[in-house]
C-alpha positions in Angstrom: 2.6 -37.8 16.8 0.0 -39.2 14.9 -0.6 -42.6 13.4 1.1 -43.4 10.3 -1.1 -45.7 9.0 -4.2 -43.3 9.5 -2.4 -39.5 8.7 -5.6 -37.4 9.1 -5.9 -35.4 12.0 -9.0 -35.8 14.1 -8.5 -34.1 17.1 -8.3 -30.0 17.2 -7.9 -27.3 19.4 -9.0 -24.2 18.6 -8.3 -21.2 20.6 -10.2 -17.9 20.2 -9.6 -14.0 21.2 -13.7 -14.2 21.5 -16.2 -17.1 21.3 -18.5 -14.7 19.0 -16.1 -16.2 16.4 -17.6 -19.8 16.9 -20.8 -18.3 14.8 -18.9 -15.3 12.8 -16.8 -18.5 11.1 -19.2 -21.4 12.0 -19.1 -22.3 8.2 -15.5 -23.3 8.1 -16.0 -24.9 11.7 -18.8 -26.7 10.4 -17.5 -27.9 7.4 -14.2 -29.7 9.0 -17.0 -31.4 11.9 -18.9 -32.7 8.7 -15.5 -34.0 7.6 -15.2 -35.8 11.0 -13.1 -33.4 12.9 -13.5 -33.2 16.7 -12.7 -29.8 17.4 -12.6 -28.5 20.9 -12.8 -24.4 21.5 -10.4 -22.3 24.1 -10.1 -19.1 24.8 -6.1 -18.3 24.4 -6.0 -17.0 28.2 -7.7 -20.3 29.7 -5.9 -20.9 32.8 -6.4 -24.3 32.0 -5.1 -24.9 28.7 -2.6 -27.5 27.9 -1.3 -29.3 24.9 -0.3 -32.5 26.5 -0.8 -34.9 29.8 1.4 -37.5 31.0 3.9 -37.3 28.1 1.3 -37.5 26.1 -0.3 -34.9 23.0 -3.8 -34.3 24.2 -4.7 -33.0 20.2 -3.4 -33.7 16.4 -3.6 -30.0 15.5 -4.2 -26.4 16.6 -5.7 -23.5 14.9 -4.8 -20.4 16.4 -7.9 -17.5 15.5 -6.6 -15.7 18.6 -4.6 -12.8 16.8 -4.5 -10.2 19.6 -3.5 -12.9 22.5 -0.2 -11.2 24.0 0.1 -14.7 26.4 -1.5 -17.8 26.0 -3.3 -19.5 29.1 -2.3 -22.5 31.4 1.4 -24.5 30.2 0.6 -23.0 26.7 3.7 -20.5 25.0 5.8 -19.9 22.1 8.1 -22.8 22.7 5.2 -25.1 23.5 3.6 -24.6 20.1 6.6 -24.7 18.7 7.3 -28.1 20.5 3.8 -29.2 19.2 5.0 -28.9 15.5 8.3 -30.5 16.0 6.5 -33.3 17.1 5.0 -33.5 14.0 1.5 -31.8 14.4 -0.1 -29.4 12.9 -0.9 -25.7 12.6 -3.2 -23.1 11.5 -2.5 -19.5 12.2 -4.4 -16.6 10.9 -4.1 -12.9 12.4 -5.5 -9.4 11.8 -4.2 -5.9 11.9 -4.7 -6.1 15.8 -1.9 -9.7 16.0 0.3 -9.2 18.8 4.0 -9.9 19.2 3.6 -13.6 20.4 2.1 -14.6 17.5 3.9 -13.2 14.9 6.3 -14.8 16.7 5.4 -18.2 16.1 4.8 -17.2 12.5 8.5 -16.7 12.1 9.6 -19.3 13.9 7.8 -20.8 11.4 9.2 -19.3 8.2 7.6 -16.4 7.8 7.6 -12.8 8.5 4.8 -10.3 9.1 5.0 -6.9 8.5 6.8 -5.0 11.7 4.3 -2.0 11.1 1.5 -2.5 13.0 -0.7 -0.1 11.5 0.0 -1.6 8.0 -2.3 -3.4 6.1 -2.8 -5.2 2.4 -3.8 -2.5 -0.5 -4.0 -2.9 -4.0 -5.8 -0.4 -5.9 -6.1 -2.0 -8.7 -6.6 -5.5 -7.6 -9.7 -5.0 -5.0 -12.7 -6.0 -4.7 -15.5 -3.8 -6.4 -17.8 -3.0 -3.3 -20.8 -0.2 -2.8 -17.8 1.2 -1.0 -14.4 1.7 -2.5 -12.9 3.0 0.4 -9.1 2.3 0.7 -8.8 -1.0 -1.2 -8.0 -3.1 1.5 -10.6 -5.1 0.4 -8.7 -7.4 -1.7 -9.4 -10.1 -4.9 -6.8 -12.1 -5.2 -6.3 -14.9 -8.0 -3.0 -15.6 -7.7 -2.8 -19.5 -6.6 -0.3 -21.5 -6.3 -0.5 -23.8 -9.3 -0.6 -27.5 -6.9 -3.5 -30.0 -7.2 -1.9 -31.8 -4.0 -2.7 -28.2 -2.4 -5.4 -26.8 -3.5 -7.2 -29.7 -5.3 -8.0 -30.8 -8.5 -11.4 -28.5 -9.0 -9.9 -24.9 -9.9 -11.3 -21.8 -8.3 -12.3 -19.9 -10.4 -13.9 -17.3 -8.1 -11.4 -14.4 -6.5 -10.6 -14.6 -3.0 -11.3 -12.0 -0.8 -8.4 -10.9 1.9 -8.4 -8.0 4.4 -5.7 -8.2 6.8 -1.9 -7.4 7.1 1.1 -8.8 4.3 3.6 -11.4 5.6 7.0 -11.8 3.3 8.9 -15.5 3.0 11.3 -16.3 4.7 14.4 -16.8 1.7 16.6 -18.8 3.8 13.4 -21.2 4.7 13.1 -23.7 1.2 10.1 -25.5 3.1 8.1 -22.5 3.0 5.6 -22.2 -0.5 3.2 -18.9 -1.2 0.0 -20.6 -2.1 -2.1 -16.9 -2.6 0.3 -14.3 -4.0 -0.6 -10.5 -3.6 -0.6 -8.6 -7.3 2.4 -7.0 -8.9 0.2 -3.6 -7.5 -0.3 -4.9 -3.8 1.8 -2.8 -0.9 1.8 -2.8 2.6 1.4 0.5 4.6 -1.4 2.8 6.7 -4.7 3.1 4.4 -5.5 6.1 6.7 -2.1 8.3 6.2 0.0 9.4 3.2 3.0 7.5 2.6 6.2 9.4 4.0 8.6 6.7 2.8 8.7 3.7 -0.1 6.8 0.6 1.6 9.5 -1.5 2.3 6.8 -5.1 0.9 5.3 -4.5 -2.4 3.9 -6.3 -4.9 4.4 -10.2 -5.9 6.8 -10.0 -2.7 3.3 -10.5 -0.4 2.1 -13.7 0.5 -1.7 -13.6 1.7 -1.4 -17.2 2.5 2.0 -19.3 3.2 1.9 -23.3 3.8 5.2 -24.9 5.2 5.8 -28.8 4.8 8.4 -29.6 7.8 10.1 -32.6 7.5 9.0 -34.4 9.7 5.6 -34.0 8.1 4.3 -31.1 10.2 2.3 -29.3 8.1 1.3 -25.3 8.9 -0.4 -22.8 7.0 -0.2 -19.1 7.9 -2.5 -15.9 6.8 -2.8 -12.2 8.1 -6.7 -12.5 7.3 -8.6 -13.8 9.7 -11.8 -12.5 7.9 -10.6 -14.6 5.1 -12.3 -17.6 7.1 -15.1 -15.6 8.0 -18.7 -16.4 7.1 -19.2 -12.8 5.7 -16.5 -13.3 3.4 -17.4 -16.9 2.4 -20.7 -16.2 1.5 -20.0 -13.1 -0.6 -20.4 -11.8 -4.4 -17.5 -10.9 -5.2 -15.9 -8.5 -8.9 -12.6 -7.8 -9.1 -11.6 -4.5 -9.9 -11.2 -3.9 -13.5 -13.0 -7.6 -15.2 -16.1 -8.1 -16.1 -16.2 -11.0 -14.4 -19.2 -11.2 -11.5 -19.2 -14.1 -8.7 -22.0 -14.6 -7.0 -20.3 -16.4 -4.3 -16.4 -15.6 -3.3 -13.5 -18.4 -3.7 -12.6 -18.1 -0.3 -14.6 -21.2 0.7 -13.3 -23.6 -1.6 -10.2 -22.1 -0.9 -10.2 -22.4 2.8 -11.8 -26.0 2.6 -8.8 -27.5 0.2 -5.8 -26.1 1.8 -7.3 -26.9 5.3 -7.5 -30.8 3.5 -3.9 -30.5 2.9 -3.0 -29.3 6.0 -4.5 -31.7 7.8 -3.3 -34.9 5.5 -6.6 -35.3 3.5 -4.7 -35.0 1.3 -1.1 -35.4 -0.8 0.2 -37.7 2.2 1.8 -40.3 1.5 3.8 -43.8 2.2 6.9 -45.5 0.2 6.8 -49.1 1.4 8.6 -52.4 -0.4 11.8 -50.6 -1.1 14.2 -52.6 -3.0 17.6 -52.1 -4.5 20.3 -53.8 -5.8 22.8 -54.2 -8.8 21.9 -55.1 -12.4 22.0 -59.0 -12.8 22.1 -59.4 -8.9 19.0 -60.1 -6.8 20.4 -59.4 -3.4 20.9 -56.1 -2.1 24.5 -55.3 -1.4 26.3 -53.8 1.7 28.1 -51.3 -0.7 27.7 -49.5 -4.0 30.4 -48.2 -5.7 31.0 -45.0 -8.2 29.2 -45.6 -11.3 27.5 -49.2 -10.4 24.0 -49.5 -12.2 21.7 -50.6 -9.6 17.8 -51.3 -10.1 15.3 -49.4 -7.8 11.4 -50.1 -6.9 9.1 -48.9 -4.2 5.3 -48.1 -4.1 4.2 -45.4 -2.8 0.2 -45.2 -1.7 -1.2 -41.5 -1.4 -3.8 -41.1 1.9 -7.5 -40.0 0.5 -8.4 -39.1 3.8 -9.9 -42.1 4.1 -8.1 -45.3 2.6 -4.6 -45.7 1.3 -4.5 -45.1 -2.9 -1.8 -46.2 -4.7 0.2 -42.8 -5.9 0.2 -42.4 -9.3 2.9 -39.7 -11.1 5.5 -39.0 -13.5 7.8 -36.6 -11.2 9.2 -39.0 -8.6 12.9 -39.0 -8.1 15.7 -41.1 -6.3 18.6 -39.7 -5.0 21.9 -41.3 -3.2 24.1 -39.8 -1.0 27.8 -41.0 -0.4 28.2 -40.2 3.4 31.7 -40.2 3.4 34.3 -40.2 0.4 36.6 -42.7 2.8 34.3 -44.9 4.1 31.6 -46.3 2.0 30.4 -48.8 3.8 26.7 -48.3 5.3 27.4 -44.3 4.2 24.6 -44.2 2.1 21.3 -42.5 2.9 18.7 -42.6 0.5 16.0 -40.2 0.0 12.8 -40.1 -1.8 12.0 -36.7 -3.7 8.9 -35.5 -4.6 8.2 -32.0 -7.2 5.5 -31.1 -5.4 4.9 -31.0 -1.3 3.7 -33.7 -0.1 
């Protein structure tokens, strides 16, 4: 996996359905080469494709805009990618209404799951976005954020973003799993082109539009059934949601895009505990054993990655916790872990 002492992911694969997307979504291409990415384009069926050679991860991350790809290419498959983030690397995943089975696979392997109904897709008729035409509201403004500087940045968007594509629900079992843009309490999932003949089974607040997952072995992934949503088209956009007043003249999808793909790739809200010491009050050395109800004395410092340099972390929301491994047998049965509000 990658180095520790330098988090940020340099190398990326990205695999396509079609290279037209390479100058349909050059903007958020260009913007992570500016940020000194080296990103390397695939189709999904290259006979040639591989993750790894000799042992050895050929790439830091992978950004999957391939949506329709029923098999990848070359060595590539489910439990490949799957390998790739358990290895502690990282992934982007964004589909359409045309995604196939393999990769809403990997979505729920993942933590998340996409609606079954293929023909379904996002609509909010109250939440859209005002366009010359209405059509079926699957053009949607979405404000909903998740309410994270590590994840979106200190700089609040203030813009809507714009989302076409198909809803995904979280995961409940899956605590690792966060909904950073939230559909509206008037958001279903269904056909736009036929009448309803049952009760959508996701509805409302119960949509995520965009999930990140922090694994625990750092792995960071973000998933989203808009692939537009990275699109120059939508980037550049004015956008009005329905009902305010309120007129953008650009969209928040590119801010958007730009800071969660900063977190995903350790820009950002990574960091390090080093210098951890512990003992017991009046003591100085640290002992083999604690006991019930000893008062010990904790430090550590904890440096937060800029993307650049190592910062020292500052906050007011960092927890300790100990855990007795065995009621029987204290002896080297404690772990100790380091617990953090926020994902990090």
């Amino acid at each position: 996996s990658f180095d520790p002492e330098t988090p940020t992911d340099r190398r990326v694969l990205v695999l396509l359905d079609d290279f037209s997307l390479k100058s349909s979504h050059s903007i958020f291409f260009n913007s992570l080469k500016s940020r000194g990415f080296d990103l390397e384009f695939k189709l999904a069926d290259d006979p040639t494709l591989s993750l790894r050679r000799y042992g050895q991860y050929l790439y830091d991350a992978l950004i999957l805009f391939s949506p329709s790809t029923e098999r990848f290419g070359g060595s590539l498959d489910l439990t490949a990618v799957l390998d790739f983030v358990d290895s502690g690397h990282d992934l982007i995943i964004a589909v359409d209404a045309s995604a196939s089975d393999l990769i809403k696979n990997i979505a729920t392997e993942c933590g998340v799951d996409f609606d079954e109904d293929s023909s379904a897709m996002v609509i909010d008729h109250k939440s859209y976005a005002i366009s010359g035409t209405e059509g079926d509201h699957t053009l949607i403004a979405s404000d909903d954020f998740i309410q994270s500087d590590v994840i979106l940045g200190k700089t609040k968007i203030k813009a809507p973003v714009i989302f076409k594509g198909i809803a995904h629900s979280v995961n409940a079992a899956n605590n690792l799993v966060l909904k950073v843009l939230s559909a509206s309490p008037s958001a279903y999932s269904a056909n736009p082109t036929s009448e309803l003949s049952s009760p959508p089974l996701l509805t409302g607040s119960a949509i995520s539009l965009v999930s990140v997952v922090q694994a625990r072995n750092n792995a960071r992934i973000m998933i989203t059934g808009s692939l537009d949503l990275f699109s120059n088209r939508l980037l550049r956009t004015a956008v009005q949601k329905a009902g305010s007043p309120d007129k953008y003249e650009k969209s928040g999808n590119e801010q958007f895009v730009t800071e969660i793909s900063k977190w995903v790739f350790h820009e950002r809200g990574h960091l390090k505990a080093v210098n951890l010491k512990h003992h017991k009050v009046g003591e100085t050395d640290e002992p083999a054993i604690y006991r019930i109800k000893d008062d010990l004395k904790f430090s550590v410092e904890i440096y937060e990655w800029s993307g650049e340099s190592w910062e020292p972390y500052v906050a007011d929301d960092v927890q300790v916790q100990f855990y007795m491994m065995s009621p029987y047998v204290l002896k080297d049965g404690w772990i100790l872990y380091l617990q953090h509000t926020l994902p990090v």
